[in-house]
N, C-alpha and C positions, 0 to 999 in steps of 0.2 A: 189672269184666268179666274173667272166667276165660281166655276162648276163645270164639273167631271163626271162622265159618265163609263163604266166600263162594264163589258159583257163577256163573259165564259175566258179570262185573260187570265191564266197563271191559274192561284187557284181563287180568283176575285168570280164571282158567276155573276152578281147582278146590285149594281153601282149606280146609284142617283143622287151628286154631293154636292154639295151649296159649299165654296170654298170660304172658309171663314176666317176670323183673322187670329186667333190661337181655337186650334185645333191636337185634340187628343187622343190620340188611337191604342185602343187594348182590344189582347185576343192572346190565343195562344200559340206557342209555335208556329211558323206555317202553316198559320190562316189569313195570311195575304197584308201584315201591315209594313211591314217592306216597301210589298209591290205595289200598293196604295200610294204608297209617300214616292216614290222612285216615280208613277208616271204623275204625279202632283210636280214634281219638282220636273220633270222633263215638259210637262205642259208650260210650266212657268216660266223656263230657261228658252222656249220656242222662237221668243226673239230676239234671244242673241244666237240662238241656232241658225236662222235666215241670216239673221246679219253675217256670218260666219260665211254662206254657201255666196252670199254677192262679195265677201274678202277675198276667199280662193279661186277668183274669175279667172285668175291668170293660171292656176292648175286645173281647169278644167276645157273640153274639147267644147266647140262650137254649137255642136249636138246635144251635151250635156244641160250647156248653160241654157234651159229653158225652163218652165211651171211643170214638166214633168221629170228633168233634169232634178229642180229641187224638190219636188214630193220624194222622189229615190232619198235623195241625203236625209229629208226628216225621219224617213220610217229605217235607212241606217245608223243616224243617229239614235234613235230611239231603242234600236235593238242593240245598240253597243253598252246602253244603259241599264237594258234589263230583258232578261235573254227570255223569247216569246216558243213556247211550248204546247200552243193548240194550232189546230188548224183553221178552225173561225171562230174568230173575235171581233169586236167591235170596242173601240175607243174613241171619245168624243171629249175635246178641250171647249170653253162654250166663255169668249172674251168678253166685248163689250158689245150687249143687247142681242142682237142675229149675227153678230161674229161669231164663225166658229172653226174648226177643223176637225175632222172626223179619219181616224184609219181606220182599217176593216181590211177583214177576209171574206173572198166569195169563193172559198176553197179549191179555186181555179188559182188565182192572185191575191196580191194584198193592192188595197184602194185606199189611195188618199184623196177625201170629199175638204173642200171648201164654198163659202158661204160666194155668195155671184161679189159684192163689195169687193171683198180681200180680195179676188179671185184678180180683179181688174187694180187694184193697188201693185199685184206683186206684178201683175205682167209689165206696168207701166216702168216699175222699178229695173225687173229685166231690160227693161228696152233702152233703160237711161245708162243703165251699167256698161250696156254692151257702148252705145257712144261713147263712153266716158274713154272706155280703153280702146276706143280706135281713134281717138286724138293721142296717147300715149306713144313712145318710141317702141322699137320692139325690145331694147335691153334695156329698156325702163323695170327695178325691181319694185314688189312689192313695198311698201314700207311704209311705217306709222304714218308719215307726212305726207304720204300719196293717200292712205286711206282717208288722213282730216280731210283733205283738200275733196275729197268723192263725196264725204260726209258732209260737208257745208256743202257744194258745191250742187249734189244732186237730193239733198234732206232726206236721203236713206232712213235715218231713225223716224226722223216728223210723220213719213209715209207710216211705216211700222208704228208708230205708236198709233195710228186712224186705223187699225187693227185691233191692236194688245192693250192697248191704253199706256198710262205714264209705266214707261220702265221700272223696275225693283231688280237690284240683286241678289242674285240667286246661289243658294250654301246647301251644301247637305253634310250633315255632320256623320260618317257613321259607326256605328255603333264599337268599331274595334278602334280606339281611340293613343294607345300604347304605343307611343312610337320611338319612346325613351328620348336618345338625341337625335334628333333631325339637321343638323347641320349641313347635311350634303344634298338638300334639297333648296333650286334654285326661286331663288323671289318670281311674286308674279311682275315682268312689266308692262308698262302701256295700261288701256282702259283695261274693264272687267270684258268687254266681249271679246278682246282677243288672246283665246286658250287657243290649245295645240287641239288639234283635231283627235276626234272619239279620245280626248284625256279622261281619266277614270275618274270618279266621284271620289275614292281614294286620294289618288294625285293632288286632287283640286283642293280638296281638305290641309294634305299637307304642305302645299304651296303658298296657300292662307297665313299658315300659320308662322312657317317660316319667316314669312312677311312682316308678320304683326308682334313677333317673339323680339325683336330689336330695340320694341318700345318698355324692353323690364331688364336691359341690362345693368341699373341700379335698383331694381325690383318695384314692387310697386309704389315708394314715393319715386320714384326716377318716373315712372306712368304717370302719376299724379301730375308731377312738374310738364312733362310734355301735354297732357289734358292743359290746364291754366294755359300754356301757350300757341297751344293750335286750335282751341275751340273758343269762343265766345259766349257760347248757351250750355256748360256745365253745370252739374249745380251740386253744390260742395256736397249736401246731403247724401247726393249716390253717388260720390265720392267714398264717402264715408264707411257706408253699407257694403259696399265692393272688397273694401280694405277689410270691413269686419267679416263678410264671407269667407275672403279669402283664408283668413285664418284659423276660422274654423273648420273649414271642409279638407285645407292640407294640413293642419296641424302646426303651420310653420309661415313662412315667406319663401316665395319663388324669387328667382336669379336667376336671368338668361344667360349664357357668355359661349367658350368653345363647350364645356360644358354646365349640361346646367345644372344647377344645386337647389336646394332646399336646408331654407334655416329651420330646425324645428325649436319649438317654443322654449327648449333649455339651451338654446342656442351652439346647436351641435350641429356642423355644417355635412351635406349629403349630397351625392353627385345622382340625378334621377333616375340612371339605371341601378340603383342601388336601393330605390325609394319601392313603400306599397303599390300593390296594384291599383289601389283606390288614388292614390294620388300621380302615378303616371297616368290613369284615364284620365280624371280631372283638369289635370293642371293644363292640357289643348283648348279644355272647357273651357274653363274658366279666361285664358288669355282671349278665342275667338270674341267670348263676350264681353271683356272690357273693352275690346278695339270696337265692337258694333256697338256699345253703348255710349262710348264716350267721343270715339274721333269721326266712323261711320254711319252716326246716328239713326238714319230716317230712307226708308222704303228698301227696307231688307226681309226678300223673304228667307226664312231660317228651319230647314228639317232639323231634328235632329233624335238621332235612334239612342229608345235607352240611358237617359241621362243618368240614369240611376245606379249603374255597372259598377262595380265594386265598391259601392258607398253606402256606408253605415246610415240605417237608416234617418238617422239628424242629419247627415249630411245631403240625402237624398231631397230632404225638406228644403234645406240650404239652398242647393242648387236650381229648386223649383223656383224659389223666390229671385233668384237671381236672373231666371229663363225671361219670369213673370216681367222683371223690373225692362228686358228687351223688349218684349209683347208689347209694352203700354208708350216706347218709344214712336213719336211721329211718321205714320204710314206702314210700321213691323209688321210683320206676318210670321206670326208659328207655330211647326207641325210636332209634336212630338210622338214618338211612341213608345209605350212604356209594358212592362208589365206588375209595375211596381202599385199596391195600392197607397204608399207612402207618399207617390207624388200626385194619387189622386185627393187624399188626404191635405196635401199645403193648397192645391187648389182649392179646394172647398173653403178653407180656410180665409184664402185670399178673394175669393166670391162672395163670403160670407162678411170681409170686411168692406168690402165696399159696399154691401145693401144696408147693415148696419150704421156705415159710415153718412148714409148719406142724409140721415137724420140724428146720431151724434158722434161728428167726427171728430173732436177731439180725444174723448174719450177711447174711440178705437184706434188712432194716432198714436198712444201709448203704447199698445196692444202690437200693431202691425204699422208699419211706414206707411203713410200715404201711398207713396211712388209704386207700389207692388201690391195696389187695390187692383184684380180685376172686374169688369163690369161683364155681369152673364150674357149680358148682349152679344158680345163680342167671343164667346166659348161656345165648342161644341166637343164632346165628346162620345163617341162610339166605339162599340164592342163589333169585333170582327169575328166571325164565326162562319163556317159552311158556304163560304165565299158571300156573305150580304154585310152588310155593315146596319147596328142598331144605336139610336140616339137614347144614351144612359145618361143625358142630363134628368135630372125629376124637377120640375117649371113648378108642382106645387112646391117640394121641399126647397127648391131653389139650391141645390145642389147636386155633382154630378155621384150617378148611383154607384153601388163597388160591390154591389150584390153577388155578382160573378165570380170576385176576389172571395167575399168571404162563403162563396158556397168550397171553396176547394181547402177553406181551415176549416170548413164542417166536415168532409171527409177525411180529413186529418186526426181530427177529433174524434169522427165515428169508430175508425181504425182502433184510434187510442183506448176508448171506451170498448169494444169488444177484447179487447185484449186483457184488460182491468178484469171484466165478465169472468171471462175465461181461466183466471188469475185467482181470482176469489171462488169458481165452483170448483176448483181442483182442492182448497184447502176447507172447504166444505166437507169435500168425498171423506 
């Protein structure tokens, strides 16, 4: 998905966003960067959503399985992701060129518009689906090896991507990140398209992780050694940086097992329901992004709310650069949203080393790793307010603005100083 358009949706009123490939959202409370990021990532995920409604052909009625059959699931889908509270709206995903898909209320019903192309791709896909399972037995199940065999058989994705364009995996991280031990949460298996129906963004998060927690059951050299044997294009460097992150932001070393532990640096061993707030949010952080940076490298798109949750502000820094070091990975896309100016601070930082860099890079090589240079081309940053969203990059300054941040320590300060006032004309009297 290119670009997003949303009108009077939650408390979003008027939306016109060029999707870009690290993106930064600030604003306040419940002024829509949630709901922003939730239908970014529901536009994104849109085809493995389809792909999902031609899997469950064998749950669905004869009547169902048609281009208005699947408009129902998208716009159920879509509300099982983020519960819709006007009576008209308008939402516009906008793929490749005049691709698009558009929902809307004409506060009679809700509409779902597609571009005439797509419109004639899905129906054709309908039409091949339906064949497919009427050569099928009738106690033929479901299952992974019926799906390959439809999947090569009828180019299901090849169709969808002459829509969506090349696929990306799609993550939302959020924000309540705490989950202490997770152990009784089941692996994902099979491909990434096939989840449980309306599974929660929640769920999905901790089915991830679940997954990818296996690879630190010697902590992280036990990671390192599985990176050296499953990957070919490592590169020891962010290796390295990962390992020194890690240390700094938990204080310690992590250790999967039935439970998990934490070594901290005087090497006193801690089971993580036992551990800070800052480092049970963390520590999901931090493993998601060693598995997407080192084993699932390339064409991940990645929300993720708040990185900043109970972490001192160095650490806050830490984890920007770490976010950063995914950003610049082959094809990554991500969204973050914050309301921290600390991690608009590492950014600028890491914008500022790459424009510097690019007339004397060694010397800011010192300064900042290479690998977690970003290029402002590639960042956009906006302030949400009043339902519109504004671009607080400054193109002269060449960095993103925080003006907003520090008008709210000037009324802190104001507070402060009238009170000092007040303070000195009493021992005046």
């Amino acid at each position: 998905m290119q670009r997003i358009i949303v009108k009077n949706f939650g408390p979003l009123k008027d939306i016109d966003l060029e999707i870009k490939d690290y993106m930064v959202f600030l604003g306040p409370q419940a002024s829509g960067k949630s709901t922003l990021a939730k239908l970014i990532y529901f536009g994104k995920d849109l085809q493995s959503i389809i792909f999902r409604f031609f899997s469950y052909f064998e749950l669905q009625t004869e009547s169902e399985f048609n281009l208005d059959g699947l408009f129902n699931y998208i716009r159920r889908e879509l509300f099982s992701v983020i519960e819709k509270n006007n009576s008209h709206f308008e939402i516009e995903f906008y793929f490749e060129e005049k691709t698009y898909i558009k929902i809307f209320s004409n506060f009679e019903k809700e509409v779902t518009e597609i571009d005439n192309l797509s419109k004639k791709i899905l129906e054709k896909l309908i039409t091949d689906v339906k064949e497919f399972y009427s050569f099928s037995e009738p106690s033929d199940k479901v299952t992974f090896e019926i799906l390959h065999e439809k999947i090569n058989s009828k180019n299901i994705i090849k169709h969808l991507q002459l829509i969506f364009g090349d696929y990306k995996r799609v993550y939302f991280l959020p924000d309540n990140r705490s989950f202490y031990n997770i152990n009784s949460y089941i692996p994902v298996n099979g491909p990434i398209f096939f989840e449980d129906i309306n599974e929660s963004i929640d769920s999905k998060f901790k089915k991830e992780i679940t997954k990818n927690r296996k690879n630190f059951e010697k902590g992280f050299e036990g990671f390192e050694y599985i990176v050296k044997n499953r990957s070919n294009s490592f590169s020891k460097k962010e290796l390295e940086l990962c390992k020194y992150f890690e240390k700094k932001i938990l204080k310690g070393k992590y250790i999967s097992g039935q439970n998990d532990k934490i070594i901290l640096e005087n090497d006193i061993i801690i089971d993580l329901v036992s551990s800070s707030s800052g480092q049970k949010e963390s520590i999901w952080l931090l493993v998601f992004l060693y598995d997407k940076i080192f084993l699932n490298r390339k064409n991940n798109f990645v929300i993720i709310e708040e990185p900043e949750a109970h972490l001192f502000p160095e650490a806050q820094k830490d984890i920007t650069y770490l976010i950063s070091l995914l950003a610049n990975q082959e094809g990554n896309q991500v969204i973050i949203t914050t309301h921290s100016h600390y991690i608009l601070g590492a950014l600028n930082i890491l914008i500022n080393a790459y424009r510097i860099g690019q007339t004397n890079p060694e010397e800011v090589e010192k300064i900042v790793p290479r690998e977690l240079w970003v290029n402002k081309d590639r960042i956009f940053a906006g302030f949400l307010e009043n339902g519109i969203i504004k671009n607080i990059y400054d193109d002269e300054a060449e960095m993103i603005k925080i003006q907003q941040l520090n008008a709210v320590a000037g009324e802190i300060n104001k507070d402060f100083d009238r009170l000092l006032d007040l303070e000195f004309a009493n021992e005046n009297v």
